[in-house]
PAPA-714682 format. One line per 4 residues: number of its first residue (from 0); their letters; for each residue x, y, z of N, C-alpha, C, CB. Coordinates in steps of 0.001 Angstrom, whole numbers, plus 500000, padded with zeros to 6 digits. Glycine has a CB too. Layout:
REM residues N
NUM = a = X/Y/Z/X/Y/Z/X/Y/Z/X/Y/Z | ...
***
This chain:
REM residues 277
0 = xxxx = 476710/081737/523353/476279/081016/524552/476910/081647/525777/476648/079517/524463 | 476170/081882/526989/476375/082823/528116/476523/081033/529293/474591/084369/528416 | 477236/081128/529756/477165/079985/530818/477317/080341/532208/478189/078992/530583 | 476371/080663/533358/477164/081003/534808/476326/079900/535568/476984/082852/535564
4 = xxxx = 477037/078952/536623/476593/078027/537289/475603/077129/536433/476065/078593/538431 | 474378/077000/537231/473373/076227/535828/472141/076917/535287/472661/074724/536281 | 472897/078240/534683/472177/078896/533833/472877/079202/532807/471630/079880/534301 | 471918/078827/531605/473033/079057/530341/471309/080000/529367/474036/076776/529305
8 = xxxx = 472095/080915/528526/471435/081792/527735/472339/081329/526252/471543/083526/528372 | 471341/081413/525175/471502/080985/524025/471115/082235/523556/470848/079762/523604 | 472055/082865/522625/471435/084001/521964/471588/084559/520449/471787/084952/522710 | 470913/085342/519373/471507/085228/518397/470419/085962/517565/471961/083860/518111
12 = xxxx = 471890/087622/516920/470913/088008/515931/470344/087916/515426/470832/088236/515461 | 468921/087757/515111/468050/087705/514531/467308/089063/513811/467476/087055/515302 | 467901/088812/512395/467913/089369/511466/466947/089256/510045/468964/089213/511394 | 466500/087359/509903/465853/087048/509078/465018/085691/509583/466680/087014/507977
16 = xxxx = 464273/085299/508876/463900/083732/508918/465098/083216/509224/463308/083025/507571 | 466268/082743/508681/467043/081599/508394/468169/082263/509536/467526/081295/506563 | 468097/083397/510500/468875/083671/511736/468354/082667/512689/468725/085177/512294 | 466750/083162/512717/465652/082048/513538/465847/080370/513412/464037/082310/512872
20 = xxxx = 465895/080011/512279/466151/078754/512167/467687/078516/512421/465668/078307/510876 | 468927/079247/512704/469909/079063/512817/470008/078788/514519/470578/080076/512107 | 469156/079669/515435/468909/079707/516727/468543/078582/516858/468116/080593/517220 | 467104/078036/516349/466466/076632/516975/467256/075322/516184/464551/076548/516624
24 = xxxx = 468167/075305/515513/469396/074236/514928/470462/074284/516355/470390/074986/513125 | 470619/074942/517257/471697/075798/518416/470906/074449/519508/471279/078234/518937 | 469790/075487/519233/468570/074832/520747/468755/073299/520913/466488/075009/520358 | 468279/072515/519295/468562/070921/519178/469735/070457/519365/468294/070376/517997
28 = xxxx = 470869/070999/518907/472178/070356/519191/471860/070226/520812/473680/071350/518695 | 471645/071918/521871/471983/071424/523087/470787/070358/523556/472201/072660/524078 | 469846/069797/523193/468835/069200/523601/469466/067499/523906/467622/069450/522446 | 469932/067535/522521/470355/066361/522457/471708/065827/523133/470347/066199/521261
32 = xxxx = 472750/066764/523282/473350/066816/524453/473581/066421/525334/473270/067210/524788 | 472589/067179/525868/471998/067077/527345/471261/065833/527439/470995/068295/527747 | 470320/064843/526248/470016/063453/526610/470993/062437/526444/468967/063036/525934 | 472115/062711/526027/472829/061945/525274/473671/061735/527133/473702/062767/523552
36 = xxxx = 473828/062697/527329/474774/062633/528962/473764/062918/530082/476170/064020/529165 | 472353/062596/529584/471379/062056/530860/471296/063203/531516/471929/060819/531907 | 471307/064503/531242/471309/065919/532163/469718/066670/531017/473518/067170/531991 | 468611/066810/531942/467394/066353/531038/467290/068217/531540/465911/064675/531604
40 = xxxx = 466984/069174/530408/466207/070269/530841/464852/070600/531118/466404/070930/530223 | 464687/070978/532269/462881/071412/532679/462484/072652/531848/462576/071959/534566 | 461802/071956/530644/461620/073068/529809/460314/073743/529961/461796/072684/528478 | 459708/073781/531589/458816/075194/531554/459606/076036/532399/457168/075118/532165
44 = xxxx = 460991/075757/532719/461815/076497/533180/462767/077370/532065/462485/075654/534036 | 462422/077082/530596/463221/077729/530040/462305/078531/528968/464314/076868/529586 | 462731/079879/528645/462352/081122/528440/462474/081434/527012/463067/081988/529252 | 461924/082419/526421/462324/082822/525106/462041/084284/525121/461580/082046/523943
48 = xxxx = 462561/085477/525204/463226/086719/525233/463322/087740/524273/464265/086499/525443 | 463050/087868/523257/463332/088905/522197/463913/090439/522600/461987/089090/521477 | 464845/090920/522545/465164/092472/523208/465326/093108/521325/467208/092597/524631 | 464309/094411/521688/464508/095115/520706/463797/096380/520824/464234/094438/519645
52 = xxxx = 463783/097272/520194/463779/098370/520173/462597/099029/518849/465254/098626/520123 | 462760/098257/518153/461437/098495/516929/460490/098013/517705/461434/097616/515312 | 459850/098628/516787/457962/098816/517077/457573/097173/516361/456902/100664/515779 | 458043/096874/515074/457858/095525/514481/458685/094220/515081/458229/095686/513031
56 = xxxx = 458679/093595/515658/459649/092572/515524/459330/091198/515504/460469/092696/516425 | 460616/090376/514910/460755/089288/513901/460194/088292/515358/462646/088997/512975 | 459104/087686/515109/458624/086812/516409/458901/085260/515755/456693/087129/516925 | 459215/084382/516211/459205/082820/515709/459526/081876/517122/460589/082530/514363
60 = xxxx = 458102/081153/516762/458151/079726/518139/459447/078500/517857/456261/078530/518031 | 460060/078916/519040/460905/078022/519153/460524/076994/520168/462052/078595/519374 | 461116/075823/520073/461185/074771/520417/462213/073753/521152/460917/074547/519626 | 461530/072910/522523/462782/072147/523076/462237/070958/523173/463448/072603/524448
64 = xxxx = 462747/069551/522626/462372/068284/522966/461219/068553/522829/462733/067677/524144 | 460347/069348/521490/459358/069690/520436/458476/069602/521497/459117/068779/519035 | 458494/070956/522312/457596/071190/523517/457877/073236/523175/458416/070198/525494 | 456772/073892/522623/457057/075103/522428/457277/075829/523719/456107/075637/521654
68 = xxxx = 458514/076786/523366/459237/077628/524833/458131/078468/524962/460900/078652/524700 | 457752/079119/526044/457149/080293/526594/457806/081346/526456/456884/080228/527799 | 457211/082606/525625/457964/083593/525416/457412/084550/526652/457863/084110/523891 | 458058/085181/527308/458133/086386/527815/458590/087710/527609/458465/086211/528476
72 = xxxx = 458367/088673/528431/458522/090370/528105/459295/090828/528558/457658/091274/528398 | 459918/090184/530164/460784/090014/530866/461076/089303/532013/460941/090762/530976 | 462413/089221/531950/462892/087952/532783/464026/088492/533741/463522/086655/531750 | 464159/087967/534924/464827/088274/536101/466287/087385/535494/463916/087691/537706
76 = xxxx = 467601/088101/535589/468659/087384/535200/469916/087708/536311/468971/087771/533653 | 470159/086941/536845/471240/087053/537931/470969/088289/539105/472706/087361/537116 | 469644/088140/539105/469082/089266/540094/468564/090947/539335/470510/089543/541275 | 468691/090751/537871/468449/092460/537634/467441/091599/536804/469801/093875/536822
80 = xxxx = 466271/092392/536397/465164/091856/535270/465010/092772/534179/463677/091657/535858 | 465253/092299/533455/465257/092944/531565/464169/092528/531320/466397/092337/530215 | 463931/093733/530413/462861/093889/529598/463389/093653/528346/462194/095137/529712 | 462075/093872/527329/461879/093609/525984/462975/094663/525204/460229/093837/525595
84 = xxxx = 462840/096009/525934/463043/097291/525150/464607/097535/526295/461346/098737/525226 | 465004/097000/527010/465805/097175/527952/466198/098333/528143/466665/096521/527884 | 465051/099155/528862/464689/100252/529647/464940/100021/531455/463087/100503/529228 | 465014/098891/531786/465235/097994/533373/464295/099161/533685/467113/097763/534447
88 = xxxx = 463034/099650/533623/462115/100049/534230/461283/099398/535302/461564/100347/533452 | 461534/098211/534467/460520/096809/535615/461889/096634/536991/460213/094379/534301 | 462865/097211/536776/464306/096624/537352/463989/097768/538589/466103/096816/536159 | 463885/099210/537904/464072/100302/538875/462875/100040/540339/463746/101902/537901
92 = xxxx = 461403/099830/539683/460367/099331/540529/461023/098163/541475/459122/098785/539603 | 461224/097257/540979/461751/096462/541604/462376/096759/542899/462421/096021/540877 | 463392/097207/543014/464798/097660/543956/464152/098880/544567/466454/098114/542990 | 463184/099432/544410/462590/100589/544752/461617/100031/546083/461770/101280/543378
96 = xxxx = 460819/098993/545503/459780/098224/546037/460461/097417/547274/459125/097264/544878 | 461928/096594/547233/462733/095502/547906/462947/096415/548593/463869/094626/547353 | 463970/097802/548580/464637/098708/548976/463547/099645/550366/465088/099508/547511 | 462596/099813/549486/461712/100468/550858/461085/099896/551535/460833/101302/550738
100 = xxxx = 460628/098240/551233/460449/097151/552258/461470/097067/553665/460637/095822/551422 | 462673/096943/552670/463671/096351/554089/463854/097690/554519/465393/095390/553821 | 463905/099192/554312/464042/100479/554975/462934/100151/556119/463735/101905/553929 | 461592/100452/555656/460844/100138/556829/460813/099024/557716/459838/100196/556536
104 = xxxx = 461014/097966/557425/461484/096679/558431/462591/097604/559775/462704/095167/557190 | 463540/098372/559066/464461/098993/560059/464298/099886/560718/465350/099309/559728 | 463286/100634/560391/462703/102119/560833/461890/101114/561882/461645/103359/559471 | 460847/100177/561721/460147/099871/562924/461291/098791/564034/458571/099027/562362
108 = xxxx = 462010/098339/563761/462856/097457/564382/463607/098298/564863/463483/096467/563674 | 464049/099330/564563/465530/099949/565401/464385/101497/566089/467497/100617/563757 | 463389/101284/566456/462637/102676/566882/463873/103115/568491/460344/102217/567450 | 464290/102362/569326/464976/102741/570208/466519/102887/570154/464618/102063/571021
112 = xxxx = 466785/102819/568706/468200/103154/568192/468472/104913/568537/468262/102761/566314 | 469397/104999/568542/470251/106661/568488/470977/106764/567790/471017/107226/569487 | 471577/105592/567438/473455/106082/567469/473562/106287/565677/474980/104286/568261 | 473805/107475/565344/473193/107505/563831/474068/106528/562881/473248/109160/563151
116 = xxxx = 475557/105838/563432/476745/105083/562993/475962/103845/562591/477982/104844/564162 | 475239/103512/564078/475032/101964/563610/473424/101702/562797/475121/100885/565203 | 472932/102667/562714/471637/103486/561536/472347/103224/560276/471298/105532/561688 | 472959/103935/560591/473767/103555/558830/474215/102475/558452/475008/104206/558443
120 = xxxx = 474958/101740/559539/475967/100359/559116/474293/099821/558706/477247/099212/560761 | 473610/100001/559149/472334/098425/559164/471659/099507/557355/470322/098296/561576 | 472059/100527/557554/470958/101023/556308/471969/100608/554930/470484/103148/556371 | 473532/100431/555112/474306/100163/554180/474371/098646/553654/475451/100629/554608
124 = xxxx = 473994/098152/554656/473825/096678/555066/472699/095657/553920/473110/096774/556784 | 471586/096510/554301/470266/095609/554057/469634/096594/553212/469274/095125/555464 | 469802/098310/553045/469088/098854/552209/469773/099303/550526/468626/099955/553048 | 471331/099978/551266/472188/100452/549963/472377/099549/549179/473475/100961/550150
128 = xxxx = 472973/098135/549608/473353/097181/549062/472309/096591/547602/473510/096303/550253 | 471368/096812/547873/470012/096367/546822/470140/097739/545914/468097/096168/547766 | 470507/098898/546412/470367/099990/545326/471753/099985/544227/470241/101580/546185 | 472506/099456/545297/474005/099314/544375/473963/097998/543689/475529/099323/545374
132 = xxxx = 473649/096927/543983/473820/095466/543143/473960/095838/541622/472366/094352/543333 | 475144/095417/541007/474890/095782/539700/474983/096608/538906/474236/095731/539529 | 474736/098264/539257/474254/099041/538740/474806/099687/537211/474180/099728/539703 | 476332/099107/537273/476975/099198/536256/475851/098841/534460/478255/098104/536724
136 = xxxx = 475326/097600/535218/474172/097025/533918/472790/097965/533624/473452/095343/534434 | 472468/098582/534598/470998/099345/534558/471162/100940/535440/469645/098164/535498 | 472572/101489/535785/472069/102787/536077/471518/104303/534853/473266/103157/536933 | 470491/104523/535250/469727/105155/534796/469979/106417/534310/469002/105115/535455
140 = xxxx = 469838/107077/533579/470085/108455/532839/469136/109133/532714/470547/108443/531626 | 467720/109060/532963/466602/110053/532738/466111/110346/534184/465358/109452/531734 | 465837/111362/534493/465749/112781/535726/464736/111579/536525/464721/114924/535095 | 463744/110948/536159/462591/110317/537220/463557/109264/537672/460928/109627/536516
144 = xxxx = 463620/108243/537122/464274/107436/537704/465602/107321/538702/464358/106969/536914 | 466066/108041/538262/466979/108982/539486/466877/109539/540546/467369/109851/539257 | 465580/110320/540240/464998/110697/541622/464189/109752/542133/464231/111899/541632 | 463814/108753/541658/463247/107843/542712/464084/106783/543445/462210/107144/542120
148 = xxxx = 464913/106623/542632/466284/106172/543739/466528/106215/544283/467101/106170/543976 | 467026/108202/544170/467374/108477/545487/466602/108317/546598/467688/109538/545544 | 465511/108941/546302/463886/109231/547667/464537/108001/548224/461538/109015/547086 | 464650/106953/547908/464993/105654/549216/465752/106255/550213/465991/104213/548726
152 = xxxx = 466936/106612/549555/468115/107284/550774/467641/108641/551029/469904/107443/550210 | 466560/109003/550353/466498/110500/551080/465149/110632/552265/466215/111807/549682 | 464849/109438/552430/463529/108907/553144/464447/108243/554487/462420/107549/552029 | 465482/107341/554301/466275/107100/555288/466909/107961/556315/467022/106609/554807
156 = xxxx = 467656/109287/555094/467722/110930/555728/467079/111142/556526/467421/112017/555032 | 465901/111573/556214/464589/111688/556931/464613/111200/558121/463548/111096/556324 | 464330/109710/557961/464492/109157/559601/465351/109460/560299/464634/107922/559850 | 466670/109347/560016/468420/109411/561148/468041/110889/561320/470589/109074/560176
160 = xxxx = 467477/111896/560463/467793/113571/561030/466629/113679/562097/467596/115044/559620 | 465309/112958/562315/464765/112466/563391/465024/112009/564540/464359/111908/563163 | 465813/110803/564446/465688/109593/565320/466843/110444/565909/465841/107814/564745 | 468598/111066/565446/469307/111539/566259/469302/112788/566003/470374/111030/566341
164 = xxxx = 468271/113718/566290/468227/114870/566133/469264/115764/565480/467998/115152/567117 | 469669/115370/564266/470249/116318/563171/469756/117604/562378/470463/115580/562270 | 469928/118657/563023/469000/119867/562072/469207/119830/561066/469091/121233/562202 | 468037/120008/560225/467746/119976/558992/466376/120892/558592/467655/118545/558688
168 = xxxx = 466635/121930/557520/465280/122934/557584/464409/122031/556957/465314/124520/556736 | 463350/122099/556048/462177/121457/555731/462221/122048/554297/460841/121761/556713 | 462441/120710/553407/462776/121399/552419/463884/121817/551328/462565/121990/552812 | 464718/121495/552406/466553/121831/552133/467128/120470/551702/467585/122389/553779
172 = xxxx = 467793/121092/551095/469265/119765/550600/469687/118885/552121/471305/120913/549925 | 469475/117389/551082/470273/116476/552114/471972/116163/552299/469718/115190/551841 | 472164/117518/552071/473924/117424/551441/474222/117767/552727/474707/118613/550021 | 473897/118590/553820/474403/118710/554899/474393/117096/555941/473610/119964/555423
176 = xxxx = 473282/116538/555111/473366/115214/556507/473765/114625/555868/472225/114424/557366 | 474411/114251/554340/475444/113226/553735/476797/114106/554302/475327/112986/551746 | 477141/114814/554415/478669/115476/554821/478672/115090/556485/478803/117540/554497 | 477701/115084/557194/477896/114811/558587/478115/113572/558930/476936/115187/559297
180 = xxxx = 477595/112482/557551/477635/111330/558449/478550/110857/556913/475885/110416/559186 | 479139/111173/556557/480641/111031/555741/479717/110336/554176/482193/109517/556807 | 478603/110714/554122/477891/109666/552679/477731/110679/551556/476036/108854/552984 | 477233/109581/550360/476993/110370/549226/476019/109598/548712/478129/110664/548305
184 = xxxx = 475685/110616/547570/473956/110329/547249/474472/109163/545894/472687/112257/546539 | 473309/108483/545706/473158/107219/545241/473933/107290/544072/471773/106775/545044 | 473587/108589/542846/473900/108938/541683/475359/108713/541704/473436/110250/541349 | 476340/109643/542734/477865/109803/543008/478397/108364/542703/478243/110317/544658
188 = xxxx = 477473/107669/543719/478027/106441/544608/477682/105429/542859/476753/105903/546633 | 476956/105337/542234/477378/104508/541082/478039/105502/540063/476100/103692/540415 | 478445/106400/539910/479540/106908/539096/481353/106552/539706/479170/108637/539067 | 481027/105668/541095/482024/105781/541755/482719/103791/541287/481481/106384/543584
192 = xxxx = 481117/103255/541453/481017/102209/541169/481663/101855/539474/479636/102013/541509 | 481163/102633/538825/481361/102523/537305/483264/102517/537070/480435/104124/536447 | 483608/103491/537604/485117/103985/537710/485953/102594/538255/485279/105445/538939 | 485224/102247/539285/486075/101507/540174/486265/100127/538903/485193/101104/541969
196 = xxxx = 484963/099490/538393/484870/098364/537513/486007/098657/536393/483317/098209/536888 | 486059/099736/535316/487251/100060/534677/487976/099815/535347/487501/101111/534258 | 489013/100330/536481/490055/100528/537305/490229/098849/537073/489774/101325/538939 | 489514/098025/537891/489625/096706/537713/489886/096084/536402/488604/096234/538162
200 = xxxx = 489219/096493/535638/489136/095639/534086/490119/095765/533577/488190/095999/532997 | 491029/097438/533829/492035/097295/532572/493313/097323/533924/492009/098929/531004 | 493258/096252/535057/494460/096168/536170/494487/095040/536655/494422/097052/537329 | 493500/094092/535667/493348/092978/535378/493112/091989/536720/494427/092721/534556
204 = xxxx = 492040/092979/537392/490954/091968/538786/490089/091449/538321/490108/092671/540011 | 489459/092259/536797/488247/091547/536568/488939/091122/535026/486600/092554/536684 | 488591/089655/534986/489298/089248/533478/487552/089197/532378/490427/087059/533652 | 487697/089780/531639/487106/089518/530720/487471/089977/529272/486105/089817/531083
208 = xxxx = 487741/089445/528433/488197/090210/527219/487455/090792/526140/488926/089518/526628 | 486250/089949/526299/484839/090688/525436/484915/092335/525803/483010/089954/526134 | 484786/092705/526653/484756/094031/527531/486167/094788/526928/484829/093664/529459 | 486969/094405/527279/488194/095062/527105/488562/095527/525927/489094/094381/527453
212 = xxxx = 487856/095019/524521/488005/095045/523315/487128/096203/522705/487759/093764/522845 | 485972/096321/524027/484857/097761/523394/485717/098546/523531/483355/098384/524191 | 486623/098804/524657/487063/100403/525111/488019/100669/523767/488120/100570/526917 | 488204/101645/523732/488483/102167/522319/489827/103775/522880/486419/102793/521360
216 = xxxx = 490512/103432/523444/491594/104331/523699/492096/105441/522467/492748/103392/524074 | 492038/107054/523494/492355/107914/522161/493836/107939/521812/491889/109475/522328 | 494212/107694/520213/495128/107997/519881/495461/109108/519438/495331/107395/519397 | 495783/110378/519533/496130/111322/518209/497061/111245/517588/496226/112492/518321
220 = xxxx = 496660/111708/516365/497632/111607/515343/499395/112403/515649/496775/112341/514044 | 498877/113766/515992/499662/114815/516264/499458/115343/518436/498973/116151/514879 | 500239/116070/518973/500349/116237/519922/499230/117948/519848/501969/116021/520283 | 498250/117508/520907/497144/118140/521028/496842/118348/522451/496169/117491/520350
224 = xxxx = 496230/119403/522669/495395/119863/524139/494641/118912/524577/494396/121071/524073 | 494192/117812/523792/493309/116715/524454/493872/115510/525500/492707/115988/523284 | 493192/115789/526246/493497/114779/527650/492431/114041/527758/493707/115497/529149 | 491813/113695/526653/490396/111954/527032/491672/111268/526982/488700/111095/525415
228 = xxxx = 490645/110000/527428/491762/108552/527630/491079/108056/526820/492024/107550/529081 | 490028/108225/526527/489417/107252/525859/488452/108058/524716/488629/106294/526931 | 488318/107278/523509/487276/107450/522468/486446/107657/522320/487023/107021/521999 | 485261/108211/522849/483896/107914/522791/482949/108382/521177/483337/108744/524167
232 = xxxx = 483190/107760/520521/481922/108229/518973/480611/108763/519707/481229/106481/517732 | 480348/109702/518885/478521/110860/519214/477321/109337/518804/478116/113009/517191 | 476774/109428/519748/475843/108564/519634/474550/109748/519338/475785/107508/521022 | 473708/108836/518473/472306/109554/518390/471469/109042/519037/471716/109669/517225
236 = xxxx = 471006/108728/519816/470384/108330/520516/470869/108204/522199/470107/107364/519846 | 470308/109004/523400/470582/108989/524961/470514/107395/525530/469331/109996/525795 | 469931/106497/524763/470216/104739/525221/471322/104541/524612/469104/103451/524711 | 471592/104874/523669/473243/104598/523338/474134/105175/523694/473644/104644/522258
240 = xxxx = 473777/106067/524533/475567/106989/525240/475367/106441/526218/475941/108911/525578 | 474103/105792/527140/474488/105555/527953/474482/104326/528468/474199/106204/528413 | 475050/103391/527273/475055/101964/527161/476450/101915/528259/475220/101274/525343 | 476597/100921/528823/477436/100311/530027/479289/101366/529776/477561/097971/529672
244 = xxxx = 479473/100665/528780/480622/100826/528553/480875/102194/527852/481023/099741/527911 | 480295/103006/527329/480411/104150/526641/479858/105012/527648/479760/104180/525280 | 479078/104665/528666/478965/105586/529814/480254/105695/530749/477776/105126/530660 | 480923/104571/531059/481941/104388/531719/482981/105300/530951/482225/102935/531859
248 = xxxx = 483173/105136/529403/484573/106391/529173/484203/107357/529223/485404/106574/527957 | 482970/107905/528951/482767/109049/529093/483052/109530/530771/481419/109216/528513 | 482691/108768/531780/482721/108986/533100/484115/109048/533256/482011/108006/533940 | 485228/108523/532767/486908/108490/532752/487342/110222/532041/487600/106844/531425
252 = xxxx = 486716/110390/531090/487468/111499/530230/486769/112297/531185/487255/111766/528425 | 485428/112439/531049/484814/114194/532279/485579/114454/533760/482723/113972/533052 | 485969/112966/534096/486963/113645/535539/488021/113455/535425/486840/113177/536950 | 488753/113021/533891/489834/113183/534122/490678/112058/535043/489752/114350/534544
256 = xxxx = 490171/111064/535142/490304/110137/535482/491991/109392/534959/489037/109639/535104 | 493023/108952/536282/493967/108274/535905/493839/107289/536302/494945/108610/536069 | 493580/106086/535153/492981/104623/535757/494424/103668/536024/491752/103707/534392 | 495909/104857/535715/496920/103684/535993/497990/103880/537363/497885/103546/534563
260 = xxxx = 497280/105256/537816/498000/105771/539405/498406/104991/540452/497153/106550/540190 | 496784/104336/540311/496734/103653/541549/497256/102233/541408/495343/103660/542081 | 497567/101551/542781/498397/100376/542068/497012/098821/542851/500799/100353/542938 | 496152/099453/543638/494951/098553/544008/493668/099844/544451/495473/097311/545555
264 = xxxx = 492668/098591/544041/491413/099127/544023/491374/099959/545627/490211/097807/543742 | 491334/099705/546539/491284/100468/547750/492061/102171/547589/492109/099438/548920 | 493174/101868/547101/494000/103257/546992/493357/104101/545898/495647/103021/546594 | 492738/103805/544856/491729/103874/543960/490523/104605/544299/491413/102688/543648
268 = xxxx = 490156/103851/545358/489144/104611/545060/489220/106065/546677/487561/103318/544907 | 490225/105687/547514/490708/107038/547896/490807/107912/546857/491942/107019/548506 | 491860/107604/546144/491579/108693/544886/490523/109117/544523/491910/108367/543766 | 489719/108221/544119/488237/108856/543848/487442/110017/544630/487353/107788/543978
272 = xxxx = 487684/110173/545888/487299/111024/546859/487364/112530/546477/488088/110742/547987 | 488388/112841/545534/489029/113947/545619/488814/114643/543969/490609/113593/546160 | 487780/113520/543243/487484/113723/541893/485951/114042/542058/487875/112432/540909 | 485379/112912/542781/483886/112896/542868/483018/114286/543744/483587/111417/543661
276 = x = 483011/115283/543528/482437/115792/544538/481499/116789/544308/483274/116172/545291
***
């Protein structure tokens, strides 16, 4: 059971028939519950979800106050929307779609702007902020989706090397107008994000212990040339390396990352400056 404010997720391998019937035995306890202390659920407000990855899967109608749930393909959860196959493909559109809405809202609203500082504060504001929400849960590992990310901030580029006449050839890397106006491209900026969440988790800002129990710290047996901090097992499959947390050590061991230097996140991620580049 997942509980944040008044959303609660019920969840549970489902493996056989009698997993399924173990789920909707879960569902009735909370039904009754909830009538027993007069707190009644609006059950066309509540969902039924399957995430999986086979081509076959185990389908069974569940039930609330013997009113069958509505299953869906995907569902919006604390602002990111999962899918079936949790690809957050429907997620990337999404933030792509929000993201170049509010860009253009600013491009026509600030047409008599110059000052490329306060271009940015408003583009960090109302546009980055939607590309970063989260990203720890859904940043992406395959070449398209990446590049369509970026295009948001590289469409913003576009405008500020316009609006305050920044040369730029036609064609060329936007690395000269991220170095002028002190930024970095989206990809950096959640590898920066990812780092910073470790830094927190194991310096104990962010408490969770579910989390803390995946990371898997290297021990060797004997004294060796190896400098990982952390474990990572060969995954067969590119959705499994680059599941949340096994992307994150891997992102610790490739830079070499010292997650115990710093003594707060701010000094932290100065550090980071001088790794990321």
């Amino acid at each position: 059971m997942l509980l944040f404010a008044d959303d609660l997720k019920l969840f549970r391998i489902i493996k056989s028939p009698d997993d399924a019937v173990l789920l909707q035995n879960e569902i009735n306890v909370l039904s009754n519950w909830c009538s027993k202390n007069n707190l009644l659920l609006n059950v066309s407000k509540c969902k039924v979800l399957t995430f999986s990855r086979k081509r076959e899967k185990y389908i069974y109608d569940y039930l609330l106050y013997e009113s069958e749930l509505t299953r869906v393909y995907k569902n919006s959860d604390l602002g990111i929307i999962f899918d079936e196959s949790l690809t957050f493909n429907e997620h990337y559109l999404y933030i792509q779609n929000k993201a170049s809405s509010m860009l253009g809202f600013i491009n026509r609203s600030c047409k008599s702007f110059n000052n490329p500082y306060t271009l940015k504060a408003l583009y960090y504001s109302y546009v980055r902020s939607i590309l970063d929400y989260a990203s720890m849960v859904w940043s992406p590992s395959r070449i398209g989706p990446i590049r369509a990310v970026e295009s948001i901030q590289n469409r913003f580029l576009r405008f500020l090397s316009f609006k305050c006449d920044i040369q730029r050839q036609p064609h060329s890397s936007y690395l000269p107008i991220l170095t002028i106006l002190n930024m970095e491209s989206l990809e950096i900026r959640r590898k920066r994000l990812d780092l910073c969440f470790i830094f927190k988790l194991l310096n104990g800002q962010v408490y969770c212990p579910c989390l803390i129990s995946i990371l898997s710290f290297l021990v060797p047996n004997q004294s060796t040339r190896q400098i990982n901090t952390f474990y990572v097992p060969l995954q067969s499959t590119n959705y499994d390396k680059n599941a949340p947390m096994n992307r994150c050590m891997e992102l610790v061991n490739t830079y070499n990352v010292d997650l115990f230097l710093c003594t707060n996140v701010e000094l932290f991620k100065i550090y980071l400056n001088n790794l990321l580049i």
